[in-house]
Each structure stands twice: as C-alpha cells, then as structure tokens.
Z-matrix of the N, CA and C atoms (Angstrom, degrees):
N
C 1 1.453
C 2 1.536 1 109.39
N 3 1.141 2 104.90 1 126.66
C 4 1.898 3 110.81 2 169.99
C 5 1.311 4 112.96 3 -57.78
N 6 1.453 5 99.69 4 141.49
C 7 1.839 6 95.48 5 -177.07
C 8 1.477 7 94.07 6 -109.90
N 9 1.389 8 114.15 7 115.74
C 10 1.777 9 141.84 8 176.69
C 11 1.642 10 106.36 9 -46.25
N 12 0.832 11 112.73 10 -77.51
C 13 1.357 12 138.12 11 177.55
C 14 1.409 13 145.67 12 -91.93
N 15 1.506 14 84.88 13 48.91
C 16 1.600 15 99.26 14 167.86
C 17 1.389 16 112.19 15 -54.95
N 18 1.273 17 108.28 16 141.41
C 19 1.619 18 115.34 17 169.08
C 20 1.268 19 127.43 18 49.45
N 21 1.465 20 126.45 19 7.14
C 22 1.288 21 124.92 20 142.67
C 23 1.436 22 133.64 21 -100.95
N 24 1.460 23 120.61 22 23.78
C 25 1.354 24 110.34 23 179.40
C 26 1.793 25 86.51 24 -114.56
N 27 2.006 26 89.49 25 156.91
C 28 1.757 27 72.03 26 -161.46
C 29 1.577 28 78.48 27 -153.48
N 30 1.704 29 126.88 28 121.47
C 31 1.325 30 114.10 29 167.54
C 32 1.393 31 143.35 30 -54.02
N 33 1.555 32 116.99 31 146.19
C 34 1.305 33 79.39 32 -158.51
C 35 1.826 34 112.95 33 -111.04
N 36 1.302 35 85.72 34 31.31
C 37 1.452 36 91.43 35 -165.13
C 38 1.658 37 104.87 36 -117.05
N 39 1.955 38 135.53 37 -15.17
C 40 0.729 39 140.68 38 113.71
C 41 1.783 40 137.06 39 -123.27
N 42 1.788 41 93.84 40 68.10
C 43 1.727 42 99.56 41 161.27
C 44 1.334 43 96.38 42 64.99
N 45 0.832 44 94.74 43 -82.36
C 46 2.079 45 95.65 44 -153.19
C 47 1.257 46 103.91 45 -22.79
N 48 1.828 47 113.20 46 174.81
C 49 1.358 48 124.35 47 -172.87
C 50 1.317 49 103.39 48 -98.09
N 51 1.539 50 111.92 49 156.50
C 52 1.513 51 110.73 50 164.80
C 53 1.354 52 128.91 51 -60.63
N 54 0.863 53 134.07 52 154.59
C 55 1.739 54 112.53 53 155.56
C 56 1.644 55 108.47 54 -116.55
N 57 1.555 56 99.76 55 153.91
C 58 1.652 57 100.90 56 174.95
C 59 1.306 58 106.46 57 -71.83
N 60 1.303 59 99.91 58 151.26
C 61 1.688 60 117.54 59 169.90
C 62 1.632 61 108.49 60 -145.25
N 63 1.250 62 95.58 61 156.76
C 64 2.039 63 103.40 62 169.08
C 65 1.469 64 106.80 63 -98.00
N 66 0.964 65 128.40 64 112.95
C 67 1.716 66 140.94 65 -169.91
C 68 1.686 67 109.40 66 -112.98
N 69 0.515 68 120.26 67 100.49
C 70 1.757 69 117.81 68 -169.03
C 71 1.597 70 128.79 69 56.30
N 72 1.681 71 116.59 70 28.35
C 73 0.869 72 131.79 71 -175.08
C 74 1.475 73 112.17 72 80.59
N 75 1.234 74 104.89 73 11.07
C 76 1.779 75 102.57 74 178.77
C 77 1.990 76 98.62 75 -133.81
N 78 1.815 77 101.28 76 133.36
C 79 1.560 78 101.37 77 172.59
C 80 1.107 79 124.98 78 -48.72
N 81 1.796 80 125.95 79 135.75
C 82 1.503 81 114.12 80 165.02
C 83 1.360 82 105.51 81 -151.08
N 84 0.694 83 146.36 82 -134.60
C 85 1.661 84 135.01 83 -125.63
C 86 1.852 85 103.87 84 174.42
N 87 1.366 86 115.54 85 101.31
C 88 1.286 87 107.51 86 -158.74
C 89 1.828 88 94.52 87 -110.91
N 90 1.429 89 142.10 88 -169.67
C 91 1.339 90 141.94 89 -164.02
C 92 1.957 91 87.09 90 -115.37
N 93 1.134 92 132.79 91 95.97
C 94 1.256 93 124.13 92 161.47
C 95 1.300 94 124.46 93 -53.99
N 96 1.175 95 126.14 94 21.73
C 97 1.350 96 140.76 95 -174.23
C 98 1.609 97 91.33 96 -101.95
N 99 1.593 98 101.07 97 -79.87
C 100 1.319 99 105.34 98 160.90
C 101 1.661 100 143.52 99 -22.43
N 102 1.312 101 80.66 100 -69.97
C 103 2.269 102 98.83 101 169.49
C 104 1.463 103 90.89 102 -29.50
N 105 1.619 104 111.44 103 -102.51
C 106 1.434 105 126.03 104 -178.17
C 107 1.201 106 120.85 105 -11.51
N 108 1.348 107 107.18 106 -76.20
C 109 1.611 108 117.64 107 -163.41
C 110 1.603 109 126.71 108 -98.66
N 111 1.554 110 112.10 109 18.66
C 112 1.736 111 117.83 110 -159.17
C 113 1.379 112 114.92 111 21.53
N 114 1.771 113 108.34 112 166.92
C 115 0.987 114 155.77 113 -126.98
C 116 1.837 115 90.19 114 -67.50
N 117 1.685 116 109.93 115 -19.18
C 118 1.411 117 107.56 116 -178.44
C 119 1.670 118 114.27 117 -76.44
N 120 1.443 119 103.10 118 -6.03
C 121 1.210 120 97.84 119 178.08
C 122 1.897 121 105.98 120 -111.98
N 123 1.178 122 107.95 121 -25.00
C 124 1.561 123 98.54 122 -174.41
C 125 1.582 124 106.45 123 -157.77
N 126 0.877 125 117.74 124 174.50
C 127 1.547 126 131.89 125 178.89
C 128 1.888 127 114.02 126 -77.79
N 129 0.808 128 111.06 127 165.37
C 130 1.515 129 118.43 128 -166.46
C 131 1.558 130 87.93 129 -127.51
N 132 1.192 131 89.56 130 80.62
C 133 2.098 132 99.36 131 175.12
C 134 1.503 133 111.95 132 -132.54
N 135 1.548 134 124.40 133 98.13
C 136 1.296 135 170.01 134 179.16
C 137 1.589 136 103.17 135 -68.11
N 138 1.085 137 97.76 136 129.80
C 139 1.467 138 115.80 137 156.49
C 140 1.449 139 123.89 138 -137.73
N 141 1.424 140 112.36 139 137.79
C 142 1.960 141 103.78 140 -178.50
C 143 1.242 142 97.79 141 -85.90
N 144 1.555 143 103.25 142 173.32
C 145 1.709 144 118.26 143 -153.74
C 146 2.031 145 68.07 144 -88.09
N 147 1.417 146 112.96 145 -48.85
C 148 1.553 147 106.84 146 -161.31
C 149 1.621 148 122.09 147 -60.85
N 150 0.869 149 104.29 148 -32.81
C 151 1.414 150 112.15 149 172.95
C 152 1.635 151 103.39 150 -62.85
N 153 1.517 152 137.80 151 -60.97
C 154 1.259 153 125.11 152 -153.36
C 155 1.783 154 95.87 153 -86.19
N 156 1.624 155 120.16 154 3.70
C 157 1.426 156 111.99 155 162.45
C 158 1.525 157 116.40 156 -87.72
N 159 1.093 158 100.64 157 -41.08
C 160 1.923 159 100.07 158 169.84
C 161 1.272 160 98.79 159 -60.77
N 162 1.514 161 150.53 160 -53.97
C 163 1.734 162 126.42 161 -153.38
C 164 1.276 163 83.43 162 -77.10
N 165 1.655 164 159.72 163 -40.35
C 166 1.173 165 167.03 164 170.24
C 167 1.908 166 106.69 165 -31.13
N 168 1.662 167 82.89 166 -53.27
C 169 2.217 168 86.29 167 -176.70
C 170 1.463 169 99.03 168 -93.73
N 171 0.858 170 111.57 169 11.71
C 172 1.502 171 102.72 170 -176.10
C 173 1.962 172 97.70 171 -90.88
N 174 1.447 173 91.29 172 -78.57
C 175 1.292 174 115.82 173 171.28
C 176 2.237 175 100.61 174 -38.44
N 177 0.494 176 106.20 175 -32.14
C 178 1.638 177 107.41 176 179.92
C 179 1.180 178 135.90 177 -104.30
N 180 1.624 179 122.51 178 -17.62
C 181 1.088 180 142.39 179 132.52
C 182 1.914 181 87.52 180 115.69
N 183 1.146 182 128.08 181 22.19
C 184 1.150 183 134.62 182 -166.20
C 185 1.504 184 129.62 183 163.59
N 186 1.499 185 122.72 184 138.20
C 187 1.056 186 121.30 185 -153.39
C 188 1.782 187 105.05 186 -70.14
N 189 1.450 188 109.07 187 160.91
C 190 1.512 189 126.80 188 -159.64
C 191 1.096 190 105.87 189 -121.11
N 192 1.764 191 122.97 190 128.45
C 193 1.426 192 135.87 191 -163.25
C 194 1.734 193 88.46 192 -98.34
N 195 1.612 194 108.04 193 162.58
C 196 1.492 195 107.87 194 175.36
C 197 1.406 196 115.21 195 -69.62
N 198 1.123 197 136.44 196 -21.96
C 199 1.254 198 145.32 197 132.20
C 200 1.722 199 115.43 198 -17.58
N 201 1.213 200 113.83 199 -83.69
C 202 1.536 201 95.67 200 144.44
C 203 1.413 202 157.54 201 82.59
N 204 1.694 203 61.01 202 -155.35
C 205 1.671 204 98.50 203 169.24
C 206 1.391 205 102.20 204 -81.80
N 207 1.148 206 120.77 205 -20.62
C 208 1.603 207 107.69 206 -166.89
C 209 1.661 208 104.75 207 -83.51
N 210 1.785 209 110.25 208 -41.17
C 211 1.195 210 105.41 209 178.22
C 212 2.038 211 120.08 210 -82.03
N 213 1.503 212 112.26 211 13.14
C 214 1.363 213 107.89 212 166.94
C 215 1.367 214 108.03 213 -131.38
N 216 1.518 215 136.98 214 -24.63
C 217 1.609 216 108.74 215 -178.13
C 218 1.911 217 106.79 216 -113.20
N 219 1.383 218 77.73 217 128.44
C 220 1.350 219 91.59 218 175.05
C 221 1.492 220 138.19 219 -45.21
N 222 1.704 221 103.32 220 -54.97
C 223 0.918 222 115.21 221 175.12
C 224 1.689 223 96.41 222 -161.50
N 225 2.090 224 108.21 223 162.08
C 226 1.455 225 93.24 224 -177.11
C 227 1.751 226 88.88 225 -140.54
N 228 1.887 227 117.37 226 106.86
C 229 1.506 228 114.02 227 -148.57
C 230 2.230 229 79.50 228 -100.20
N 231 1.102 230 109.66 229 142.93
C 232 1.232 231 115.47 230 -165.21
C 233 2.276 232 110.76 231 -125.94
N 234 0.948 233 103.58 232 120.89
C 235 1.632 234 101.16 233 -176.97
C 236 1.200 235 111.66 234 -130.67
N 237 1.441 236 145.53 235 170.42
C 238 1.253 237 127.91 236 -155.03
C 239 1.809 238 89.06 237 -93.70
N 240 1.140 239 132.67 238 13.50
C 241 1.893 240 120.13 239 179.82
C 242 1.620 241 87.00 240 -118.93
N 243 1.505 242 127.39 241 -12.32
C 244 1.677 243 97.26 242 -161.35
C 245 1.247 244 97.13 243 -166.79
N 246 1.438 245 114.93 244 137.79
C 247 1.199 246 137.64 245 162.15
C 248 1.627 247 129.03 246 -85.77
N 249 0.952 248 143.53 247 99.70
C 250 1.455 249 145.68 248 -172.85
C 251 1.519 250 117.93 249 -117.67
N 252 1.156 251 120.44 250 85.95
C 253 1.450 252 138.85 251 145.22
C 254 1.874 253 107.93 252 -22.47
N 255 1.137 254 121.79 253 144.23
C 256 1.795 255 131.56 254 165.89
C 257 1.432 256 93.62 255 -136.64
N 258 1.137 257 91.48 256 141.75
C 259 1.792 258 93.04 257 -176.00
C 260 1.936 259 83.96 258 -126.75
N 261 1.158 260 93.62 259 160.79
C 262 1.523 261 95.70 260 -177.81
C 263 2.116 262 111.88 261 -89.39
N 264 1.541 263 103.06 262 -7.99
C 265 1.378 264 95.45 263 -163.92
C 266 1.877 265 102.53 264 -157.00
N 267 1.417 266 94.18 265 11.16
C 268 1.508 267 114.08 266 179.69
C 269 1.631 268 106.88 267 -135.66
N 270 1.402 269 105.93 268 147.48
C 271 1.508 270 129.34 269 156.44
C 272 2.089 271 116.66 270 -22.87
N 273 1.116 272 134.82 271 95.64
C 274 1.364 273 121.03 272 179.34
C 275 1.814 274 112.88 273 -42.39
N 276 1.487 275 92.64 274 147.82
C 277 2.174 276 98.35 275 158.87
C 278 1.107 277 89.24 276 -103.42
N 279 1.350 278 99.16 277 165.84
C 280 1.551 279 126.56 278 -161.51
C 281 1.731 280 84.49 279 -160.87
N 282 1.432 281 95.81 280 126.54
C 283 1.347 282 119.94 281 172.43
C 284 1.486 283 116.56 282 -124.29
N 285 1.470 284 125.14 283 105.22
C 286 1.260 285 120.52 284 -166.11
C 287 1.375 286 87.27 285 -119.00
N 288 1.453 287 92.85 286 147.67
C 289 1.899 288 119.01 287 -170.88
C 290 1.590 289 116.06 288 -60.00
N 291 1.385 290 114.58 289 -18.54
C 292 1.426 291 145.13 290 -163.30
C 293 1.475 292 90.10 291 -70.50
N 294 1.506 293 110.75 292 -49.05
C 295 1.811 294 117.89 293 -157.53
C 296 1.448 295 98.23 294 -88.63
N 297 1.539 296 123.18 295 -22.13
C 298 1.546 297 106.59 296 170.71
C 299 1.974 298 91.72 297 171.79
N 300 1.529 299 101.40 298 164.30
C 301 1.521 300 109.01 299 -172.27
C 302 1.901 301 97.94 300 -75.96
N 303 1.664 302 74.65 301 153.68
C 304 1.722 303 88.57 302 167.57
C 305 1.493 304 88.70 303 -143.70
C-alpha cells in the first residue's frame, strides 16, 4: 500500500511527525514521539491512511492521487479529540471525535 502522507501528519500534542505503520492490515499514521519513546513521552494517537482520504474525497468531490495531496494539504496535526486538515490555499477540516470515531 502507498503511504499518502508522508511528512504531513504531525502530533499535536508533542510536534513530532507521524510515522506510517500497517495496523491491522490497513495504513495509519502512528505519533513518532510515541513509537520511540512510549506512552511517558506522548500519547498513542493513530490515524488511518483511509479515513484522512475520504474527508480528502469528500471535501473534493473525488478521490486524490499523491500528487495531490502533496500539492494541496499542508499539513494534517492529529490528537486523540480532533483531526485538523491545513490546506495550503483552502479553508482547514476539522474533525472532532464528538461528530464520529477515528
């Protein structure tokens, strides 16, 4: 599986970048803060590669090549209540845990 989002998912509770991982046979996005250093240093807050492509096709009306994603979201800062999309030339999504699980 292609990993979408290199280097823009970024925790948001200490900075660091995510790194990809395979989590139940599906891509996601783990807190490299975390990986490295456990839970004493950061939270274990996950995101799937699939989930941040649907708010992506949703928001776009069609699915998004890595090409892209690379040339529209800025950055995607991730915490265990909220998801926040940066788009480089558009309005941010904001995905709060309230409106449904991630």
């Amino acid at each position: 599986m292609t990993i979408l989002f290199s280097g823009k998912v970024f925790c948001g509770y200490c900075k660091k970048k995510h790194r990809a991982k395979k989590f139940r046979k599906h891509q996601s996005y783990i807190c490299s803060g975390y990986s490295n250093y456990g839970r004493g240093y950061c939270k274990q807050n996950r995101v799937s590669q699939f989930l941040l492509l649907e708010l992506l096709s949703h928001r776009h009306k069609h699915e998004l090549s890595k090409e892209d994603i690379d040339s529209l979201v800025e950055k995607i800062i991730v915490t265990e209540e909220e998801i926040r999309i940066k788009f480089y030339d558009e309005d941010d999504i904001v995905l709060n845990q309230k409106f449904g699980s991630f």
